[in-house]
N, C-alpha and C positions, 0 to 999 in steps of 0.2 A: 396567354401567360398570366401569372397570378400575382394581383395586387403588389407594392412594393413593398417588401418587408426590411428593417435594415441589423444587423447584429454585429455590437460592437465587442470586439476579441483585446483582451487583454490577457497574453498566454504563451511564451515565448522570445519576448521582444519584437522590433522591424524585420528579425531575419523571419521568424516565426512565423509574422503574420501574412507575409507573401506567402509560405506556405498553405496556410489556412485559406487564404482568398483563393489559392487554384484550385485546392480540394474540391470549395464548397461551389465554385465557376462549374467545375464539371456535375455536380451532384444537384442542385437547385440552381439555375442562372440567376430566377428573378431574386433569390436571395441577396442585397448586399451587405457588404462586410467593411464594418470601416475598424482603422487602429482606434485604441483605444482614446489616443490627445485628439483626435481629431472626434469620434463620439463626444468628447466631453466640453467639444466646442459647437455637438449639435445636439443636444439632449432629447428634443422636441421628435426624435426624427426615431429613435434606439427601439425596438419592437424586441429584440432579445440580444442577453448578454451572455459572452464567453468566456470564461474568467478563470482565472490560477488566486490570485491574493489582491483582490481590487484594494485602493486605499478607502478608509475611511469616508465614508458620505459622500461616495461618487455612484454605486446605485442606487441611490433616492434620488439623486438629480436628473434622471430618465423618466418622465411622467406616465410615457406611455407603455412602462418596459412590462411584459407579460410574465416570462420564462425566464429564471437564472442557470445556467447550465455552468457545471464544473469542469474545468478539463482534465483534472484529476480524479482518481479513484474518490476522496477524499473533499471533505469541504471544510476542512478547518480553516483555511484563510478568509472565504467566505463567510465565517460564522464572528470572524472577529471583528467584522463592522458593529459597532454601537449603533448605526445608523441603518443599519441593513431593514429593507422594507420586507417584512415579515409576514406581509400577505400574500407574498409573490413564492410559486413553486421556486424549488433547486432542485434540479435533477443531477444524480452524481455518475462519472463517467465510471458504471462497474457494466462492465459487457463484457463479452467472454474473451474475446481477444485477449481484455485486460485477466482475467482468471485462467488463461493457456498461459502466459506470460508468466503470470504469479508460480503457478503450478512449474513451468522449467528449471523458475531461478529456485525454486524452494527444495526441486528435487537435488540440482547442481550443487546448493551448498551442502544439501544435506549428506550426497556422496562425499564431497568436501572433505567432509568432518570425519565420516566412516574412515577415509582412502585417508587422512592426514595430510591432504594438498598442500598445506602452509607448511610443513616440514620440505612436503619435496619441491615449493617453490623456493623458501631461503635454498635448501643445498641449491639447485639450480644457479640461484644469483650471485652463488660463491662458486662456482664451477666444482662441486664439491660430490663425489658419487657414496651417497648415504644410507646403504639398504640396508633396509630392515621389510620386516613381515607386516603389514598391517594382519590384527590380529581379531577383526570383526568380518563377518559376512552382515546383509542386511537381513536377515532375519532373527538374528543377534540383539538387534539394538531393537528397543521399543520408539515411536515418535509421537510425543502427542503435541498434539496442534491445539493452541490458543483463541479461538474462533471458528465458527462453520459456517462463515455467510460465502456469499461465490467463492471467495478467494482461496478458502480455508475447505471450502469442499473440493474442490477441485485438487487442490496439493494432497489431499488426504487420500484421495482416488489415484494419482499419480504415484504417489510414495507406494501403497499401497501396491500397485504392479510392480514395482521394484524388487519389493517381496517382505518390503518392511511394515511390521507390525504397529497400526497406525491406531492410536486412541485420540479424543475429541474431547474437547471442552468448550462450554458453552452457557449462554446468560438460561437459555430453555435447551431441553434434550431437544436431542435430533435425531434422526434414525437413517444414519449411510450403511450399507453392505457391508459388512467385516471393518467396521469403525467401532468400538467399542466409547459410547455415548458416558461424559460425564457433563453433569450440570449445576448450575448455583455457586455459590461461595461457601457449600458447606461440604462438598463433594471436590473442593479445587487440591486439598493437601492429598486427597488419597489418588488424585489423575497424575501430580506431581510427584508421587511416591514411587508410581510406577513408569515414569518417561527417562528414555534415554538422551536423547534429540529435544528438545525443547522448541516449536517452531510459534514464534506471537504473529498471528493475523487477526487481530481482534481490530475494532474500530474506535476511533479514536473519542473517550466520551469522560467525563469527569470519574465514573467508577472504574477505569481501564487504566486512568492514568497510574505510571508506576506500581505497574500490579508485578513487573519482573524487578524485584528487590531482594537487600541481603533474605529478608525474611523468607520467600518465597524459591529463592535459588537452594536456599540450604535442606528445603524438603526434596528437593531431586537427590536421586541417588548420588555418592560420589562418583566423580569424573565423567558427571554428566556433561552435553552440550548445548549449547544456545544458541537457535537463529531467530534475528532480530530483523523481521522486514516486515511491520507492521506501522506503524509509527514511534516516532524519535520518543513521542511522551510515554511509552510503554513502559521502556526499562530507566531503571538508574544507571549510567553509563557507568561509574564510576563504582557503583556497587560490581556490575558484570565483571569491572577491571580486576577489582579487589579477588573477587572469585575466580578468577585467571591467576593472579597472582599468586592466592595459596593452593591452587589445584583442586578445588571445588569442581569447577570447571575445568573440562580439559581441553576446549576448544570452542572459538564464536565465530557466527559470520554474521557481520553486522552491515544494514543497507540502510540503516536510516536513523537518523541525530536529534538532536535538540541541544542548540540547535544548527541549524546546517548551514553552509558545510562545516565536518567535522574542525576544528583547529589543527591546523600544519603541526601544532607544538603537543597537540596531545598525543601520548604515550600507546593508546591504541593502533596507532599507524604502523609501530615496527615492532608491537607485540607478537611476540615469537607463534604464540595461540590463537590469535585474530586475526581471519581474512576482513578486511573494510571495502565497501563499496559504495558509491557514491548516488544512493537513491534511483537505480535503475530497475529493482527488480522487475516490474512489472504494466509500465507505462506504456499502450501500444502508438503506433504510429501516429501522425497526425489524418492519414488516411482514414484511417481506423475509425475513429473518434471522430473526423467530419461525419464520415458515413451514417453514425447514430445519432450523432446532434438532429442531420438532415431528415433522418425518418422518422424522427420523435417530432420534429416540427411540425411535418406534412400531418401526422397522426394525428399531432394539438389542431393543426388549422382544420381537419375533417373533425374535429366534438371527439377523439379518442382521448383517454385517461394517458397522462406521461407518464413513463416506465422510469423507477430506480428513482425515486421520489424520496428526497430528505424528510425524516420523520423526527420532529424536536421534541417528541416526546422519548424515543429512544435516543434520540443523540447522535442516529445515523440513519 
């Protein structure tokens, strides 16, 4: 058996973290896992940490900590320690599981929107028989997607069998099969001139924030639509509203806030045009996610490179 290693999980709560310890019992033994009050009552002891949104100045108090691993697609929580030890890798939890996942929920709203779901769920919750014609097939609507890193290729390949007409946008071109490639901030008004569907999987980074605004919605065609399951800091919530409101917009489905959860009192909830959901899109199981922690570790302790490696120079 191999040396003792210990990894403290901050990611889920106590319910959570009995999860996480059976996972990782059956996938590594000699690995242990302690919660996270109790790591920070053995600092001496943390060899790697599992983490959603550690507080401030508690992974610097780990002297021997190697690996930061995220248990999210995403490391924005992680990046907001002032204290966060900055020589230490962060590996972010983007594995395919998580890009299958992404790719489902992206397709599901985007039918959504086509099929007018949020019409035939109010009639439904009024017992209300409402027919009408939806009047698009999917080769009708164009979708371009805001991002083509895992997440954002995979929906575009998904959509794309559907039979919708998928265009790309991106910091650098890319080159997908029947994805037609735009690139830069100088090429963003003419990929938005021609999308139907509007889908943000971009990563969350200082030049992304609130890139879906009044400005930016109003280059889309009218009655265009908007899916928002990228991060909360993408869109302006209230700008989306606005453009719901005057029929800019003809329809959103939105997975993710800023910040979260959404407010019981905000108006987006029983918007006639807006499906809400509560940051599911694309999270996979805890299974999931031990399983790569696990073989990313084995890999580090055999001198292999860690896959899916936070890069502060891009920001993701």
């Amino acid at each position: 058996m191999a040396d003792r290693r210990v990894m403290a999980v901050k990611s889920g709560g106590e319910a959570g973290f009995a999860e996480w310890r059976d996972c990782f019992a059956a996938l590594d033994p000699s690995l242990e896992l302690l919660y996270w009050d109790e790591a920070l009552r053995r600092p001496a002891e943390i060899d790697y940490a599992l983490v959603w949104d550690p507080e401030p100045g508690a992974l610097a108090r780990f002297p021997r900590l190697r690996v930061i691993f995220g248990s999210g697609a995403g490391v924005d929580g992680i990046l907001l320690d002032p204290d966060l030890p900055r020589h230490l890798p962060i590996v972010r939890m983007a594995i395919p599981e998580a890009a299958q996942r992404m790719g489902e929920f992206c397709c599901w709203a985007v039918l959504s929107l086509l099929k007018e779901a949020r019409r035939l769920a109010i009639a439904q919750s009024k017992g209300e028989w409402d027919y009408f014609e939806p009047p698009y097939r999917a080769e009708m609507r164009s979708v371009g997607v805001l991002g083509l890193g895992a997440m954002g290729t995979r929906s575009a390949e998904m959509l794309r069998a559907l039979g919708f007409p998928v265009l790309g946008w991106s910091r650098t071109r890319k080159t997908l099969p029947g994805v037609e490639s735009f690139a830069g901030a100088a090429e963003l008004p003419a990929f938005l001139a021609r999308t139907d569907i509007l889908v943000c999987l971009l990563p969350a980074t200082p030049e992304t924030r609130h890139i879906v605004r009044a400005e930016t919605l109003a280059m889309l065609p009218p009655g265009a639509a908007y899916v928002g399951i990228g991060r909360g800091s993408h869109h302006v919530l209230e700008d989306v509203l606005a453009a719901l409101d005057g029929g800019r917009l003809s329809g959103a489905v939105l997975d993710v806030f800023e910040p979260e959860p959404l407010p019981a009192s905000h108006p987006l909830w029983r918007h006639p045009r807006a499906i809400v959901t509560p940051h599911v899109a694309s999270l996979p199981t805890r299974a999931e996610r031990a399983g790569f922690v696990a073989r990313a570790i084995a890999a580090f302790e055999r001198g292999e490179p860690l896959p899916n490696l936070f890069d502060p120079a891009r920001g993701y």
